[in-house]
C-alpha positions as CSV (number, residue, x, y, z in Angstrom):
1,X,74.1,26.4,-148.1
2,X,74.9,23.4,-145.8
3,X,78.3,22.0,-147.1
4,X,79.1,20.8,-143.8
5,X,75.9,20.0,-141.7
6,X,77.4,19.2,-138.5
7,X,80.7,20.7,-137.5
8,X,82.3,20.1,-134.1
9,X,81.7,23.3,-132.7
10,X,77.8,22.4,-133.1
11,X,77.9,19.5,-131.0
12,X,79.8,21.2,-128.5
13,X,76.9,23.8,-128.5
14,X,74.4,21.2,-128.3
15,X,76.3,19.5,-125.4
16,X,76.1,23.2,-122.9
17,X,72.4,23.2,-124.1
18,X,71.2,20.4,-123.0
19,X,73.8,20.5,-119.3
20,X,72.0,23.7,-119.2
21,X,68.5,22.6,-119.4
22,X,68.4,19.4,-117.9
23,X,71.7,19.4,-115.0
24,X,74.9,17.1,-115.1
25,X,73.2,14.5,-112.7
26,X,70.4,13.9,-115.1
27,X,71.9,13.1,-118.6
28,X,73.2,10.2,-116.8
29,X,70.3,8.7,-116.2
30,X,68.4,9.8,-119.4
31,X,71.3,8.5,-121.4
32,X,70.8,5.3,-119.9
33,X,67.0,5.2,-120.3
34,X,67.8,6.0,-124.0
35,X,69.9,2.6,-124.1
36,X,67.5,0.7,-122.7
37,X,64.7,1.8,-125.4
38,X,67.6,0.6,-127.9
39,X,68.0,-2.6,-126.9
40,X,64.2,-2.9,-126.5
41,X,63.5,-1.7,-129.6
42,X,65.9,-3.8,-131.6
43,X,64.6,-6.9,-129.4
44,X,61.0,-6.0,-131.2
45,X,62.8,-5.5,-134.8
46,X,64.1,-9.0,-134.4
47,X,60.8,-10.4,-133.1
48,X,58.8,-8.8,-135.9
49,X,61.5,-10.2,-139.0
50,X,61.5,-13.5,-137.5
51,X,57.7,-13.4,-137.2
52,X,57.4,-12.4,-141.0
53,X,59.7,-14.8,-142.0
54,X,57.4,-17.9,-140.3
55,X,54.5,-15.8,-141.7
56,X,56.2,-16.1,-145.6
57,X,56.5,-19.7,-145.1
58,X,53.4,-20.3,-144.4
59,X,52.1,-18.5,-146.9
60,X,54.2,-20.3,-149.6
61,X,52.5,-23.5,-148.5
62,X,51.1,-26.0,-150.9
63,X,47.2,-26.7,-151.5
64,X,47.9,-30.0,-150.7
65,X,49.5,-28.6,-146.8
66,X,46.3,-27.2,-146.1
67,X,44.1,-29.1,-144.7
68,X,40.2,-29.5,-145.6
69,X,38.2,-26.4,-144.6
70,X,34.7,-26.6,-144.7
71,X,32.5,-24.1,-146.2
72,X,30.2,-22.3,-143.7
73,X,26.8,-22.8,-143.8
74,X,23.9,-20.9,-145.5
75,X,22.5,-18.3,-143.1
76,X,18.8,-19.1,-142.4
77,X,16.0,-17.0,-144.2
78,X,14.1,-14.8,-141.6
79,X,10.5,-13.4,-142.6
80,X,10.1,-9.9,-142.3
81,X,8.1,-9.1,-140.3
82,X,5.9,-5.3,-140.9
């Protein structure tokens, strides 16, 4: 059914749709939008490895890297009152 999903003439198709429906002085700009929200979106991916790769290491810590926690304390018994 689709041997060949996208053949020339169907991006040349797409290309007079979308001249037609948004103008030649528009795609311009909304091309360049669209590389903005690249780059800013591949800034985040890099952001969010990096911060699960400090995350994995300190997860892989030691008992002996963790410092004493102490336990919280009993919560205080409250008569009902009826």
């Amino acid at each position: 059914m689709l041997r060949n999903g996208l053949e020339p003439w169907h991006l040349i198709v797409v290309a007079l749709v979308l001249i037609m429906l948004f103008g030649s002085k528009k795609l311009p700009d909304a091309a360049r939008g669209l590389g903005k929200s690249m780059r800013i979106l591949k800034s985040e991916a890099r952001a969010l490895k990096a911060d699960d790769a400090a995350a994995t290491a300190t997860a892989t810590a030691t008992p002996a890297d963790i410092t004493d926690v102490k336990p919280a304390p009993a919560p205080e018994a409250h008569p009902h009152t009826s």
